[in-house]
C-alpha positions as CSV (number, residue, x, y, z in Angstrom):
1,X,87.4,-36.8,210.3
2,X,84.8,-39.2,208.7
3,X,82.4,-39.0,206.2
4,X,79.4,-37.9,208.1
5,X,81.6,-34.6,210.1
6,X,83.1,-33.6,206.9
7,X,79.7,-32.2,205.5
8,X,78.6,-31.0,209.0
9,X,81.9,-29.2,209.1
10,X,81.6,-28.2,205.4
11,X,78.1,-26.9,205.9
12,X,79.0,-24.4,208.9
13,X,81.6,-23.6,206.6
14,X,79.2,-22.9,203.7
15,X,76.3,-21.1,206.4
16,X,79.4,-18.8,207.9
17,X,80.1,-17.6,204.1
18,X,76.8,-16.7,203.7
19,X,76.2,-15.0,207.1
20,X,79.6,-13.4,207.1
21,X,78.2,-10.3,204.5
22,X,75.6,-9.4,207.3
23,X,77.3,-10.1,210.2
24,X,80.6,-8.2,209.5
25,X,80.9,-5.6,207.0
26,X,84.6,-4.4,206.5
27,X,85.4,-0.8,207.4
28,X,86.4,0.9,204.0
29,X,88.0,4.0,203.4
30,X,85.9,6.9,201.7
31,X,86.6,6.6,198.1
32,X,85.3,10.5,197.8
33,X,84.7,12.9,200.1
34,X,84.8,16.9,199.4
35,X,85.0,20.3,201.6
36,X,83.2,23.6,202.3
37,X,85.1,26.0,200.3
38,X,84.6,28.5,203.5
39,X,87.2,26.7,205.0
40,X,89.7,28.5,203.2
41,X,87.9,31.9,203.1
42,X,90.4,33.5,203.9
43,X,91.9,32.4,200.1
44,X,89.1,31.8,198.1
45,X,88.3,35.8,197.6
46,X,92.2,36.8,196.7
47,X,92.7,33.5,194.1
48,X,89.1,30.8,194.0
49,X,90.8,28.9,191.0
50,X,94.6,28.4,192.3
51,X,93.1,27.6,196.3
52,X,90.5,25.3,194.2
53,X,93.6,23.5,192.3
54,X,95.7,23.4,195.4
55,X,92.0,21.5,196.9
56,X,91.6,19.0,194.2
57,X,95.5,18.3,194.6
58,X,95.0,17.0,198.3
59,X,92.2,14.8,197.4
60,X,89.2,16.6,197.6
61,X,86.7,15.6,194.8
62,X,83.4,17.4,195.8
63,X,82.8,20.8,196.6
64,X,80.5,22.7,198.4
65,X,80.7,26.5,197.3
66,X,79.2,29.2,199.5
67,X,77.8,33.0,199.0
68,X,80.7,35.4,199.0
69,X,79.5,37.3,197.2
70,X,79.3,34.6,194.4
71,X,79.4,30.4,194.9
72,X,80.5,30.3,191.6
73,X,83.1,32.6,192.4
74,X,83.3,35.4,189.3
75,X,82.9,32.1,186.4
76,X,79.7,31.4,184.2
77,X,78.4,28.3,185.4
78,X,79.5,26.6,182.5
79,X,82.9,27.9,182.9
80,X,82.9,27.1,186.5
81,X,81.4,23.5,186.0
82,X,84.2,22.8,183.2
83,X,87.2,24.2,185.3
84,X,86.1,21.5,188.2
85,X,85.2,18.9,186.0
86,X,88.9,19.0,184.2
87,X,90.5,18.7,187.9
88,X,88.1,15.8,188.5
89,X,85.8,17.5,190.8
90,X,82.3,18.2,191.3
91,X,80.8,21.0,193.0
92,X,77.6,19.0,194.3
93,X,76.2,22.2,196.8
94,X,76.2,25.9,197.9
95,X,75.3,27.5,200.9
96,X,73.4,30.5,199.8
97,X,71.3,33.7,200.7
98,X,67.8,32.6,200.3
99,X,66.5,36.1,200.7
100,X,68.4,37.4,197.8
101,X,68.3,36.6,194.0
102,X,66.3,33.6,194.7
103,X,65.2,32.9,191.0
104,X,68.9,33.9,189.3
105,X,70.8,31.6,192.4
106,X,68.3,28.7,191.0
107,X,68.9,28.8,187.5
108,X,73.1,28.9,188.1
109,X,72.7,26.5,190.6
110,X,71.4,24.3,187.9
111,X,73.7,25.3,185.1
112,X,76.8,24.2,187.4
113,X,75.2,21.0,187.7
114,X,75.0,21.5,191.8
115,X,72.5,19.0,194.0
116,X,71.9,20.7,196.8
117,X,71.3,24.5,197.6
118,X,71.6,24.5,201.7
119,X,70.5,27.4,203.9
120,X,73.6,28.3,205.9
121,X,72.7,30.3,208.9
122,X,69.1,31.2,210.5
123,X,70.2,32.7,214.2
124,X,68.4,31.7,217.1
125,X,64.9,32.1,217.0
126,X,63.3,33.7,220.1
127,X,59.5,31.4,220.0
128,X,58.8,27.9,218.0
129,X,56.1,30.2,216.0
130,X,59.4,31.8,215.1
131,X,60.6,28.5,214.1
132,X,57.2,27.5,212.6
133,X,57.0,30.1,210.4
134,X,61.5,29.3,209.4
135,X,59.4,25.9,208.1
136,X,56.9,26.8,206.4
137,X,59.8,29.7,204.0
138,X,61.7,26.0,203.7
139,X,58.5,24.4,202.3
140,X,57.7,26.8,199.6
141,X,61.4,27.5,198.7
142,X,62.3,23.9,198.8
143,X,59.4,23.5,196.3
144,X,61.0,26.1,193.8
145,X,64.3,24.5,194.3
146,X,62.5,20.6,193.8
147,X,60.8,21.6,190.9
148,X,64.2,23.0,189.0
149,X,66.1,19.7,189.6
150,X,67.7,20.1,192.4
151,X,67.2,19.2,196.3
152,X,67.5,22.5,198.7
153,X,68.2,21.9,202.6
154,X,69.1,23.2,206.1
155,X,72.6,23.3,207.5
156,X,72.0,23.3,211.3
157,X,74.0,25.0,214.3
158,X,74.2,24.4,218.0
159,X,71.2,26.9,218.6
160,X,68.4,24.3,216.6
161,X,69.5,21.8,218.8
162,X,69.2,23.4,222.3
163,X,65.3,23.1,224.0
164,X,63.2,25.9,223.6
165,X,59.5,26.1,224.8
166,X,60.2,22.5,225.5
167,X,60.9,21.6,222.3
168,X,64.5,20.9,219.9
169,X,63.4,23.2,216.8
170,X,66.0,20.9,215.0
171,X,63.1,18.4,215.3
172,X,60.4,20.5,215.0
173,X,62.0,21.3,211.8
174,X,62.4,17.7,210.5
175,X,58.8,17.6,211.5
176,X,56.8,20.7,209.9
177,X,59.0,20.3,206.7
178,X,58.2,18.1,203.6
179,X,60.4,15.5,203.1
180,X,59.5,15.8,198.9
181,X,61.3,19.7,199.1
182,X,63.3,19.5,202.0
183,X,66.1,18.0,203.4
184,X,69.0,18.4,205.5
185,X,72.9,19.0,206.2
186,X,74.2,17.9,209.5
187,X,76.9,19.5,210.8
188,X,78.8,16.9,213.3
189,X,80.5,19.4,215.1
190,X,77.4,21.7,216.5
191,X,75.1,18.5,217.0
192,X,77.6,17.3,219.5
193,X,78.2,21.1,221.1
194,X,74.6,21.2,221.7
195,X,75.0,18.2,223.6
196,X,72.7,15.7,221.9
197,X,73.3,12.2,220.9
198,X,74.0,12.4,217.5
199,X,73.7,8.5,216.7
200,X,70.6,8.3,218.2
201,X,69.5,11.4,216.2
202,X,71.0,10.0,212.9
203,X,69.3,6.5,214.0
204,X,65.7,8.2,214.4
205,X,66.1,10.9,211.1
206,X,68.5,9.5,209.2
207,X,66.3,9.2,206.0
208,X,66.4,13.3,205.7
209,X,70.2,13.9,206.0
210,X,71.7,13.6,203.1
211,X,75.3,15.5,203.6
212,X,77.0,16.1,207.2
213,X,80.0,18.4,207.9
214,X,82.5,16.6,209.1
215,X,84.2,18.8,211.4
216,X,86.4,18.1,214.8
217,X,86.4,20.1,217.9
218,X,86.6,20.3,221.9
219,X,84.7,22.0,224.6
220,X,85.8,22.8,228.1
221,X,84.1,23.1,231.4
222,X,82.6,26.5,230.4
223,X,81.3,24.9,227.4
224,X,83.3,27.0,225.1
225,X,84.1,25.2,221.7
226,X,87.0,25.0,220.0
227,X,87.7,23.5,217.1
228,X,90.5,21.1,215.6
229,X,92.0,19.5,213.3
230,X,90.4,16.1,212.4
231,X,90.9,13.3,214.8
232,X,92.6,15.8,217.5
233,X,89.4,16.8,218.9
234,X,86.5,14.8,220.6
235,X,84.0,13.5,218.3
236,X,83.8,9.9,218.1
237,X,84.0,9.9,214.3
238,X,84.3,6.0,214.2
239,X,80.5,5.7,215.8
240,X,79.1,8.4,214.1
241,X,80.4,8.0,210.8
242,X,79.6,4.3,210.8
243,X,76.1,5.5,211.8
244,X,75.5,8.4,209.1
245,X,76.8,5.5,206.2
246,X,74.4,3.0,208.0
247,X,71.6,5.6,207.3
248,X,72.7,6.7,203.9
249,X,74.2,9.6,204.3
250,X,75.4,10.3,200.8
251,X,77.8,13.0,201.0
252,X,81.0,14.1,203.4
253,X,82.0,17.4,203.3
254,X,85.4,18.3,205.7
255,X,85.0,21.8,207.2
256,X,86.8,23.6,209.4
257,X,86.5,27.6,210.6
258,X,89.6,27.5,212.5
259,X,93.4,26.6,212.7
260,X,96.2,26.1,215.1
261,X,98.1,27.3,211.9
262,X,97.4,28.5,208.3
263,X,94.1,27.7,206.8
264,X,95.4,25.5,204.1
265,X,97.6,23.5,206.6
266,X,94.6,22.3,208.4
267,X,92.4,21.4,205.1
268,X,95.6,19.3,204.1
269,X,96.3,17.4,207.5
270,X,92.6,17.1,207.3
271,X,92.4,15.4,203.4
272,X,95.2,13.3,205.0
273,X,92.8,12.0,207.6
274,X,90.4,11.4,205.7
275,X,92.1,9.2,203.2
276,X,93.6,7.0,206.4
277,X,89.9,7.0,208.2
278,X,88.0,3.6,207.4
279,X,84.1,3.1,208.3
């Protein structure tokens, strides 16, 4: 090689070191990730802070509590928040009643030191004024729960994603709700029961999910769903988790409802995976 290829082949070098950042970006393995403490509701009510310990043993760093009756499960929050904190965990949100001890749920929501408050559950609504009016209850509580320090949000289903009156109320949702009080928890699972495309959904709204349930299922040819453990069911997690990370999804949150086996056999093979899983 003489003179004048050695710095033409050094500077392709040199350009390819620079380009190489922005043209391939190495999958990684989630550092944290956390779970839905309703995944093992079945143990929470009988013993919250062993099934907790037994949690943060299999890697789970974050939680997400949920109203049964209590998210902070029978603890002052400043009990609650030190318990987690000296396991090395976090509990960063709650699903929780919004029609029920709105003001109290807001001020121990703060104490624990929790981000989000999610509604869980709405039910099919019958009419998109239905849905309008689901909107406009998120604006004003999302404004209460802004104004406190916190973020509050919608956990969706498979029913706000199927058309009504020619219309996805999951959208219309996005859509009649500010973005300053409210934002939103996608659940991977009923996104892809509904049938929608959830990278193109993620691609388009990204910017107002900020947690997603990460949760495995399949569905047969009567379009019955049943769900898995992680990686033994049909979601393309590869694609759609390399999506939601794209979009700056900030938090992953395992659940699962049910189990070829024991609850906390499932939420261990699924800490496992998780671990293993690179995007």
């Amino acid at each position: 090689m003489n003179r004048r290829e050695f710095i033409k082949h050094s500077a392709l070098i040199g350009a390819g070191a620079v380009l190489a950042p922005s043209l391939f970006v190495e999958a990684k393995p989630f550092k944290k990730f956390g779970i839905q403490l309703y995944s093992v509701r079945d143990l929470m009510p009988k013993d919250a802070k062993g099934t907790m310990k037994k949690l943060a043993e299999m890697g789970y760093t974050q939680f997400e509590s949920y109203a049964s009756p209590d998210f902070l499960w029978g603890m002052a929050p400043k009990e609650c928040k030190s318990f987690l904190g000296d396991m090395g965990v976090q509990m960063v949100s709650t699903h929780f009643d919004m029609n029920k001890d709105l003001d109290k749920n807001i001020e121990r929501g703060v104490e624990v030191g929790l981000k989000y408050m999610l509604c869980p559950y709405l039910g099919p609504q019958k009419t998109m004024d239905a849905w309008k009016k689901k909107a406009d209850i998120f604006n004003q509580i999302g404004e209460k729960v802004t104004k406190a320090g916190m973020k509050f949000g919608y956990h969706n289903h498979d029913y706000s994603f199927k058309p009504l009156e020619g219309q996805i109320p999951q959208e219309f949702l996005l859509a009649n709700t500010d973005p300053k009080y409210v934002m939103f928890e996608l659940d991977l699972c009923w996104i892809v029961a509904a049938g929608q495309d959830t990278i193109a959904h993620l691609n388009k709204y990204g910017k107002r999910y900020e947690l997603v349930h990460i949760k495995d299922m399949v569905k047969d040819a009567a379009g019955k769903v049943t769900q898995k453990n992680l990686g033994e069911g049909s979601l393309d997690f590869a694609s759609i988790l390399k999506t939601a990370k794209k979009v700056g999804v900030k938090y992953y949150i395992v659940e699962q409802e049910f189990y070829p086996g024991t609850s906390i056999d499932s939420v261990k093979y699924d800490a496992d995976w998780m671990k293993k899983f690179s995007v």
